[in-house]
Structure formats: structure tokens, C-alpha cells
VEXDREN-2710 file (C-alpha; in Angstrom, 1 decimal):
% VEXDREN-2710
k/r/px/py/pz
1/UNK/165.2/132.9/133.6
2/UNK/167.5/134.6/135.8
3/UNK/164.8/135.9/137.8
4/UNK/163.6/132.7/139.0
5/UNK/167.6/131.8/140.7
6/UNK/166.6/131.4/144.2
7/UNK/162.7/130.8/143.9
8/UNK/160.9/128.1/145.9
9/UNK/160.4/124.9/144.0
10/UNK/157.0/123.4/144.2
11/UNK/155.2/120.9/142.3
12/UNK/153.5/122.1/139.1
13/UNK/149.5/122.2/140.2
14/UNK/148.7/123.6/136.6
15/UNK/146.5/125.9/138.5
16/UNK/144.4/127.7/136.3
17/UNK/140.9/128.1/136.5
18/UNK/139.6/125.3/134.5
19/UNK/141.9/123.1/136.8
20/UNK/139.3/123.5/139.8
21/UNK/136.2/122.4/140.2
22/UNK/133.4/123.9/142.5
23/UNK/130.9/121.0/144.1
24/UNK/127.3/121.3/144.9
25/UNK/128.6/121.9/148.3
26/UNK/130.6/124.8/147.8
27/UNK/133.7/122.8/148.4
28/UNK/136.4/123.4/146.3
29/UNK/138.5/120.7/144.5
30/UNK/141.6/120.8/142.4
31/UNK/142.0/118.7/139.4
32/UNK/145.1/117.4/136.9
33/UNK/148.0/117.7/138.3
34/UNK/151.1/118.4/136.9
35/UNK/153.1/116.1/139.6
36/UNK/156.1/115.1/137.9
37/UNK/157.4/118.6/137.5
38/UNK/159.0/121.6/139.4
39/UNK/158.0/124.8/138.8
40/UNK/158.9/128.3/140.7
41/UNK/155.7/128.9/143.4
42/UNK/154.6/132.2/141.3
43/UNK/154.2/130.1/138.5
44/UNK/150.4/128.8/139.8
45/UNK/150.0/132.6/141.2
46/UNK/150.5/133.4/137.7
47/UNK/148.0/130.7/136.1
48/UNK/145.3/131.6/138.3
49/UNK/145.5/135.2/138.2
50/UNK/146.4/136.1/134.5
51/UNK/145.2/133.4/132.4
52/UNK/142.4/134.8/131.9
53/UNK/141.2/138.6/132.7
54/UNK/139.3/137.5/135.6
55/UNK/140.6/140.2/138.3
56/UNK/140.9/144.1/137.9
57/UNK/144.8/145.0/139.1
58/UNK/142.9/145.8/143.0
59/UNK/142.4/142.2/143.3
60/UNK/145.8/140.9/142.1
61/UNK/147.7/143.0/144.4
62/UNK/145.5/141.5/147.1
63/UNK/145.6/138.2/146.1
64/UNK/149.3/138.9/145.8
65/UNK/150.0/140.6/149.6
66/UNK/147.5/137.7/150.5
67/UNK/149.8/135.2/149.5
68/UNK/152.9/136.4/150.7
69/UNK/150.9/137.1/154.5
70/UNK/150.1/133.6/154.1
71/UNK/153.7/132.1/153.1
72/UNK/155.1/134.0/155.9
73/UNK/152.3/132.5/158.6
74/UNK/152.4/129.2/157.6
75/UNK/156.2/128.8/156.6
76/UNK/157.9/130.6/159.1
77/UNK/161.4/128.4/159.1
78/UNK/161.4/129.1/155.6
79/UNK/164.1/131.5/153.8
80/UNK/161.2/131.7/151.1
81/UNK/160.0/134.9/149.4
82/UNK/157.5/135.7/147.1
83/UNK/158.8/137.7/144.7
84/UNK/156.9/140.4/142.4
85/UNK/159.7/140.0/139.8
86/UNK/159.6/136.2/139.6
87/UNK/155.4/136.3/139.6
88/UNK/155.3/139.3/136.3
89/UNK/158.2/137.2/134.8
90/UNK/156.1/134.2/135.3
91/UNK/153.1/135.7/133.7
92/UNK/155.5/136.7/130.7
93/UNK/156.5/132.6/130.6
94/UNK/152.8/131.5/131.1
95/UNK/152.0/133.3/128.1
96/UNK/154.5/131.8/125.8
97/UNK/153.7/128.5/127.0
98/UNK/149.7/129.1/126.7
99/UNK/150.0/131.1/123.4
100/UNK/151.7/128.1/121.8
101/UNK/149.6/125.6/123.2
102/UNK/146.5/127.4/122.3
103/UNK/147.2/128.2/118.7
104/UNK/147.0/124.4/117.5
105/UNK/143.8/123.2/115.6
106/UNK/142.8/121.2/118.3
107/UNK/142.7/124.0/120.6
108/UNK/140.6/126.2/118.7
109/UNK/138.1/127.3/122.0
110/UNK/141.1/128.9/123.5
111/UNK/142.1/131.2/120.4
112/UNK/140.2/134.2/121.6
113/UNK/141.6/134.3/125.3
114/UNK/145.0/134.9/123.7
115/UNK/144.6/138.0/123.4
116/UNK/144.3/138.6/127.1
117/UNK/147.3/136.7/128.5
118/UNK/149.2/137.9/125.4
119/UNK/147.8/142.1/127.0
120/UNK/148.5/140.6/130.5
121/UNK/152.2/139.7/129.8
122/UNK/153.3/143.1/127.9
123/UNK/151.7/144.8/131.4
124/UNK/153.6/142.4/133.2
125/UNK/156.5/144.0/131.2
126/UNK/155.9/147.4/132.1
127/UNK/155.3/146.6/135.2
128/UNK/159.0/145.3/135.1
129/UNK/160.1/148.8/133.6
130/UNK/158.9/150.5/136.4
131/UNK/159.1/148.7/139.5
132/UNK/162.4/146.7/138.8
133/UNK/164.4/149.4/136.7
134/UNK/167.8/147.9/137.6
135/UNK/166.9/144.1/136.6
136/UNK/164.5/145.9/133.5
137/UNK/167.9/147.8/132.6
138/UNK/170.4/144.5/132.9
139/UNK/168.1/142.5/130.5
140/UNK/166.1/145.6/128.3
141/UNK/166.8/143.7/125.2
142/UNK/165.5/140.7/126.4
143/UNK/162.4/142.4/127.3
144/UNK/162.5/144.9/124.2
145/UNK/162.6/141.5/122.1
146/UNK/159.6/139.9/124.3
147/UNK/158.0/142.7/123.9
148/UNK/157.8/143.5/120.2
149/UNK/157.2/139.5/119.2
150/UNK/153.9/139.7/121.4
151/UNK/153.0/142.5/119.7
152/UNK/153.5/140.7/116.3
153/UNK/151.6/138.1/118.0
154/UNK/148.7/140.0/118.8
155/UNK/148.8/141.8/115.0
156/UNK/148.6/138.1/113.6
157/UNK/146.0/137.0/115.6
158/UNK/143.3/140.0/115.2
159/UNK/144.2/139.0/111.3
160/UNK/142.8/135.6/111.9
161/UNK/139.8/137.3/113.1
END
């Protein structure tokens, strides 16, 4: 939580990919809104790149410089800035939100892509480790504790398999 103090606030697109829709023309549309909330801006960053395993870490980190090149351009009276902290933390709260909503009965077509965001958030947590030691050290038992619940969550779900 404390890693998003100071992130942009944007409206929630929900932007993962089955939230887009690709026409005949090639034109790309979004679709379903989440317009009545606020979310930090790495939050759809986070949907679209880890919800499933879509991209190979190459292609994050240029989605990732792409979007930050971009924010800069097109926002330059802005004191915005993406943040690699806020984006892995967001993967790490885009999991527990997804995990939960995709273990009820009615979701059952989304069981098996648990796994992935559930892999993609303990990555996100090393990534933490290593490239935010300071803030990884300040909150290690948080992350310790995240850390060894998904890993009870993955042993539960390959014993529904």
C-alpha cells in the first residue's frame, strides 16, 4: 500500500486482455469499464502485462520504458512518474484480487491461469528484493508473508488438479 503514496490516479479501465476487442478492421476497441473507481496508473500496466503469460520479460521492460517515454511526451506539465515499484506491487495486488475472483464456481474457465499470475507475482516479489532493497528491507515481512501464502496457494491449487 505504501508504495502507491504519490501514484497518479486514473480511472480503473480493468484493462486486461479480454477487456479489448480487435474489429475486422484492425481497429482496436476497449470494452467494460470500471468508471466509478480510482486506481494507481500501473494498475492497467499490470492487468495487461501479467494477467496472463502473454510477454517474455524482453517485452515487458519495453512495454514498460514505452510507457514511461510516452507519459513523459504527452504529459509534460505533469509531476507524474511511472514507477517500477508501484507497477511489481501492483502485479502482487492484481493477483490477490484475480486469484479470489477466479476461484469461485462460477469462474471455473479461469482456474488454470492462476497459476500464472499467482508465478507472475512471486517474480514481481523478487524483483522487489533486488531492485528496491531498501523499500524490500522496510517491509520484508510483509513480503516474506505474501510470499509464502502464494506459495500455499499454488500447493492447493496443483491439488485440485
Amino acid at each position: 500500500i505504501n508504495s502507491f503514496i504519490g501514484a497518479r490516479l486514473v480511472f480503473n479501465k480493468d484493462a486486461h486482455p479480454e477487456n479489448w476487442v480487435v474489429l475486422p478492421n484492425g481497429n482496436i476497441v476497449a470494452i467494460d469499464f470500471e468508471k466509478d473507481e480510482l486506481v494507481p496508473a500501473e494498475f492497467d500496466l499490470a492487468n495487461l502485462m501479467d494477467y496472463r503469460s502473454l510477454l517474455d520479460e524482453k517485452a515487458k521492460q519495453h512495454c514498460i520504458q514505452t510507457y514511461i517515454d510516452s507519459s513523459k511526451k504527452y504529459d509534460k506539465d505533469s509531476s507524474f512518474e511511472f514507477s517500477e515499484l508501484r507497477y511489481l506491487n501492483a502485479v502482487i495486488n492484481r493477483t490477490i484480487s484475480l486469484t479470489a475472483a477466479w476461484s469461485v464456481p462460477e469462474r471455473r474457465s479461469m482456474r488454470s491461469d492462476r497459476k500464472v499470475i499467482l508465478n507472475n507475482a512471486l517474480q514481481a516479489i523478487d524483483k522487489i528484493s533486488k531492485n528496491h532493497g531498501d523499500y524490500y528491507v522496510r517491509y520484508k515481512l510483509n513480503y516474506s508473508n505474501l510470499e509464502e501464502g502464494i506459495k500455499k496457494i499454488i500447493i492447493n491449487i496443483q491439488s485440485e488438479d
